[in-house]
C-alpha positions in Angstrom: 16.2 -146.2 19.8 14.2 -149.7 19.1 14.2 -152.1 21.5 15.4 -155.5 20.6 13.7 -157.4 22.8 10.8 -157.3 20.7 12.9 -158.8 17.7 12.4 -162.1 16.8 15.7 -164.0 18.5 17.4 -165.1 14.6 17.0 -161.6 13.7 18.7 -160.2 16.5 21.5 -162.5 16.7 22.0 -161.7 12.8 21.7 -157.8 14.1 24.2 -158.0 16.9 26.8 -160.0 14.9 26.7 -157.3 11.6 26.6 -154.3 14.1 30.1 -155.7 16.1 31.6 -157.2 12.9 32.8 -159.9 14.7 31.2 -163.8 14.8 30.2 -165.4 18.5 34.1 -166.9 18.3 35.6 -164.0 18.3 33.0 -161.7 21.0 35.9 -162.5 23.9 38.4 -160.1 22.0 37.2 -157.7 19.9 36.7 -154.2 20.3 38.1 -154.9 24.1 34.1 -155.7 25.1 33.1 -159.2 25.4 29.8 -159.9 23.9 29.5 -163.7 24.7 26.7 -165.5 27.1 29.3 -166.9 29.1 30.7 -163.6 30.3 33.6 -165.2 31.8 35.1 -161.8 32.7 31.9 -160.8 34.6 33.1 -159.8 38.4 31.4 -160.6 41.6 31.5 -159.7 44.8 31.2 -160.9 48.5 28.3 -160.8 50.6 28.2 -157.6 52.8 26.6 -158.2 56.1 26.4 -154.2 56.4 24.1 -154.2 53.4 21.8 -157.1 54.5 21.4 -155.9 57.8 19.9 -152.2 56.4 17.3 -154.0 54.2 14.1 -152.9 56.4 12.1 -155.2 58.6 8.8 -156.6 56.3 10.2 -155.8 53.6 9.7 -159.0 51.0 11.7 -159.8 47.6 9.6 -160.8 44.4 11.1 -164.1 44.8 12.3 -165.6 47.6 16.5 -164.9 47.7 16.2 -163.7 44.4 16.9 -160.1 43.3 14.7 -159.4 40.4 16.1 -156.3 38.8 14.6 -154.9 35.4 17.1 -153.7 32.3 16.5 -152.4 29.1 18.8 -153.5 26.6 18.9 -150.3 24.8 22.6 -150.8 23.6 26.2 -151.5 24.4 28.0 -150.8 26.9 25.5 -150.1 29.4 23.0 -153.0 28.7 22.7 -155.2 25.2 22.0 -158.7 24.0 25.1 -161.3 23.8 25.6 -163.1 20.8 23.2 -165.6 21.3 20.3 -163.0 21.4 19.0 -164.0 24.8 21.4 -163.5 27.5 21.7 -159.5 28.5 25.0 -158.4 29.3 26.4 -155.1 30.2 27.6 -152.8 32.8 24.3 -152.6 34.4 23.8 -156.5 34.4 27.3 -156.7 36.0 26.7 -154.2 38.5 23.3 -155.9 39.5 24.9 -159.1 39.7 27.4 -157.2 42.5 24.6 -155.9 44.1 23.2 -159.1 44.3 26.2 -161.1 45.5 26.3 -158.0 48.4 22.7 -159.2 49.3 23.7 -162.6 49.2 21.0 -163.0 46.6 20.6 -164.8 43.0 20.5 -162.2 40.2 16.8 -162.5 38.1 17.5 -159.9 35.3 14.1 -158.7 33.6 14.7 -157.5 30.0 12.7 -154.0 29.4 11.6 -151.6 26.7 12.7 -148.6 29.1 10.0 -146.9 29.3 8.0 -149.5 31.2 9.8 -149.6 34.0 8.1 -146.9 36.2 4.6 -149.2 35.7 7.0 -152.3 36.0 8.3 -151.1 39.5 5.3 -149.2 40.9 3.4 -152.6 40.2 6.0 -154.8 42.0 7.0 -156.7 39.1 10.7 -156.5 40.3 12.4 -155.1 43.2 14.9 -152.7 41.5 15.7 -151.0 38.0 18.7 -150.9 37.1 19.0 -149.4 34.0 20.4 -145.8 33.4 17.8 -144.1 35.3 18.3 -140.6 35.9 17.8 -139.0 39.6 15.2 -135.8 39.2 13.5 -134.2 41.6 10.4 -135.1 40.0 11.2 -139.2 39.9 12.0 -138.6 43.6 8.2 -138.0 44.3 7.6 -141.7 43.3 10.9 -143.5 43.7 13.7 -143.7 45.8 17.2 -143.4 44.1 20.6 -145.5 45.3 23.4 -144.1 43.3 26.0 -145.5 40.8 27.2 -144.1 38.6 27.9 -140.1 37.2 25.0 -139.2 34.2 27.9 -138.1 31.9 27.3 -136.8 27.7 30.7 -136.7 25.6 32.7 -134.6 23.8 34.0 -136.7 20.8 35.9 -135.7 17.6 37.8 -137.1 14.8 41.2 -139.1 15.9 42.9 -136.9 14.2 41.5 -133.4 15.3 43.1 -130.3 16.6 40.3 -130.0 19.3 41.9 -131.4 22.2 39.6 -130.8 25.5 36.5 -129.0 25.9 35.4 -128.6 29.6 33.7 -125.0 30.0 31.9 -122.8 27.3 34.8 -121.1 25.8 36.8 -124.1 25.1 33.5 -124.4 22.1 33.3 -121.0 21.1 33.1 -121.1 17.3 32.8 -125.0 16.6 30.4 -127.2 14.9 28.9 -129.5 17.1 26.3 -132.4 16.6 23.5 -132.7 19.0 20.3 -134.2 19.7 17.5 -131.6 19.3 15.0 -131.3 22.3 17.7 -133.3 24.4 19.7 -132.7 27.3 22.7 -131.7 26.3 21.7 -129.5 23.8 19.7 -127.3 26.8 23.3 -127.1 28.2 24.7 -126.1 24.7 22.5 -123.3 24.0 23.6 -121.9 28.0 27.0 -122.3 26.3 26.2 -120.2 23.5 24.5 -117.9 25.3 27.6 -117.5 28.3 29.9 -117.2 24.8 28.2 -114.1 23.1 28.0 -112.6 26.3 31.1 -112.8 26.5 32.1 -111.8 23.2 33.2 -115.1 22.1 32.0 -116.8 18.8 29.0 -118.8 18.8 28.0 -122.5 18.6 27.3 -123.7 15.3 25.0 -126.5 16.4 24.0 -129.3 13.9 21.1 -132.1 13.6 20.9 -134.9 11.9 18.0 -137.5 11.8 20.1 -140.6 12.9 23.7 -141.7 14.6 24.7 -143.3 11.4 24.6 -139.5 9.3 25.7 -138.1 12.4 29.0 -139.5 12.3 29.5 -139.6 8.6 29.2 -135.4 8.9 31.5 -136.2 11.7 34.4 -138.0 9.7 34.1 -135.9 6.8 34.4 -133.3 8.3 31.3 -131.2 7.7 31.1 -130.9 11.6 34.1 -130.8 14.8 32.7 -132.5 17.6 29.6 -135.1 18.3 28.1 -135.2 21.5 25.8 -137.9 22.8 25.3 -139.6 26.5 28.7 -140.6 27.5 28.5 -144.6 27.1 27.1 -144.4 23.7 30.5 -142.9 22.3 32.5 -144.8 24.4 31.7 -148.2 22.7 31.6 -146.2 18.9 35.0 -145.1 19.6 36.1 -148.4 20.6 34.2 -150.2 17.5 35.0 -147.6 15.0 38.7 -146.5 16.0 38.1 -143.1 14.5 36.9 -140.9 17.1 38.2 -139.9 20.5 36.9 -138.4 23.7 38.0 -134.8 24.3 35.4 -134.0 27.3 32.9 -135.0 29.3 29.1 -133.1 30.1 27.6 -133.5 33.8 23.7 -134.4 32.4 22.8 -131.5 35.2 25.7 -128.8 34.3 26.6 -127.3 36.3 26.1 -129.3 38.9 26.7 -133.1 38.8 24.1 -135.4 38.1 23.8 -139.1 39.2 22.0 -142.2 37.8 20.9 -144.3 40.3 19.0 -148.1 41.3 15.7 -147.4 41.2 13.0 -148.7 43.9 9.3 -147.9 45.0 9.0 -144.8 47.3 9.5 -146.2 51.1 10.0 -149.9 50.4 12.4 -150.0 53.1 15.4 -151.1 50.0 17.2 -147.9 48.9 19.2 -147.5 51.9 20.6 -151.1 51.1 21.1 -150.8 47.9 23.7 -147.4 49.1 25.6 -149.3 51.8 26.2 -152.7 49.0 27.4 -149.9 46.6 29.4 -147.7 49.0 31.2 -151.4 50.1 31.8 -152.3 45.9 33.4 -149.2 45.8 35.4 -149.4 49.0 36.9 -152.9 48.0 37.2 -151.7 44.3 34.9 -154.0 42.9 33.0 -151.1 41.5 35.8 -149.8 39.4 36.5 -152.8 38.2 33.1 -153.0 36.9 33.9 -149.8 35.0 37.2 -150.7 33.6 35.6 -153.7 32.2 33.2 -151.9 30.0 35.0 -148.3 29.7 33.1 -146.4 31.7 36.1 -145.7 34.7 35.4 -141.6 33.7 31.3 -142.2 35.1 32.5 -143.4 38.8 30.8 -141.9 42.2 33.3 -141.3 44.9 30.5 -142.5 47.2 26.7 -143.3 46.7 24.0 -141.8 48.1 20.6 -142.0 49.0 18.2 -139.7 47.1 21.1 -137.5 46.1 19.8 -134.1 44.5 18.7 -134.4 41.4 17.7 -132.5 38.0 15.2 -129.4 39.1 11.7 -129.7 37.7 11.1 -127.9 34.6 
């Protein structure tokens, strides 16, 4: 995935209107996302003393009662340019902006290729990422992880297919499935596979394809049953594209749950702030409001945690 940011700004506003076939006057309706600047939908919270008082003593913002928080804006819904190919808008831009308003802080977004942030954050250029970062036991050596949000993959297929839910390994036994090679979910897949033939069950048939675009063309015609990709990713295709529909979802660390989480330096005295702000969004349902607004109510944390476990090294 290219990042836009590095587009020049007529380019991308060209870019962004094309890829949601709707102009600027129309960003408030279509699709059920709103892609505009103005974000007049965007919800904010309260401050939350709680929160405040568990920031540690010395510790010092990037900017005075400002919370600088770095986001790549790798695509919609998570995090993408509004039409006028500046302002970054997003489910991770709205939930900063919560987290910020829980701080009683101003909201300074950084936009990010996304894999600068772990030089961006060890350096001090911001005081948080928030930006789809995935807690691992490895990460957790140099970071400390406040989570938000479930790391989810889908199971997507044609509106009109007989495949109706896959949840475990037989539910796939025998079907065609798209996946990324040498990504996560296709580990998982091939554990699939291998629990299936064990079991006496038919295999995976597991496809590739070089890009998104051919990937769901094999899709609609048929050449293949189901597409699977992070979670948010089909979420807004389905919603653009009214052709495909969500019959599962994939924990990113099956079989046991995996969390993306804010991001910040290793013992900055933050993390534990960042929990409490996000334990009190979802306590006085800001949070799922957050996630109705961009789709994403099937990604939602019953509670966050501090440093939660996170995906083994490998």
């Amino acid at each position: 995935m290219f990042g836009l940011a590095a587009l020049r700004p007529a380019f991308i506003a060209a870019f962004v209107t094309a890829l949601f076939h709707f102009g600027p006057a129309a960003a408030t309706e279509a699709d059920g996302f709103d892609f505009s600047p103005e974000q007049p939908g965007r919800v904010r919270a309260e401050r939350n003393d709680a929160a405040v008082a568990a920031i540690a003593p010395g510790f010092t913002f990037v900017t005075p009662g400002k919370f600088t928080v770095a986001v790549s804006p790798g695509g919609p819904p998570l995090a993408t340019y509004a039409t006028d190919a500046k302002t970054v808008i997003g489910a991770d831009p709205d939930y900063a902006q919560a987290v910020a308003d829980s701080l009683g802080l101003t909201l300074e977004l950084v936009p990010i290729a996304w894999i600068d942030w772990p030089l961006g954050l060890t350096s001090g250029k911001y005081d948080a990422v928030i930006s789809n970062v995935g807690v691992t036991e490895q990460r957790k050596e140099k970071f400390d992880f406040s989570s938000y949000r479930q790391g989810l993959h889908g199971f997507f297929v044609k509106a009109d297919s007989g495949v109706t839910s896959i949840r475990e390994p037989k539910d796939a036994a025998g079907l065609r499935i798209i996946v990324g090679a040498g990504t996560n979910q296709e580990r998982i897949l091939l554990k699939w596979n291998d629990e299936n033939i064990a079991a006496g069950l038919k295999p995976l048939e597991l496809q590739y394809y070089d890009d998104e675009a051919t990937s769901l063309v094999a899709l609609a015609s048929g050449r293949a049953d189901v597409i699977v990709q992070p979670h948010a990713q089909l979420v807004f295709i389905a919603a653009r594209d009214q052709n495909i529909k969500r019959v599962g979802t994939l924990s990113a660390g099956w079989p046991e749950r995996s969390d993306v989480a804010i991001t910040t330096r290793k013992g900055s005295g933050l993390a534990d702030a960042l929990t409490v702000a996000t334990n009190g969004l979802i306590e006085n349902g800001t949070y799922a409001k957050i996630l109705d607004r961009w789709h994403l109510a099937e990604e939602a944390l019953p509670k966050s945690e501090t440093n939660p476990p996170g995906l083994p090294k490998t």
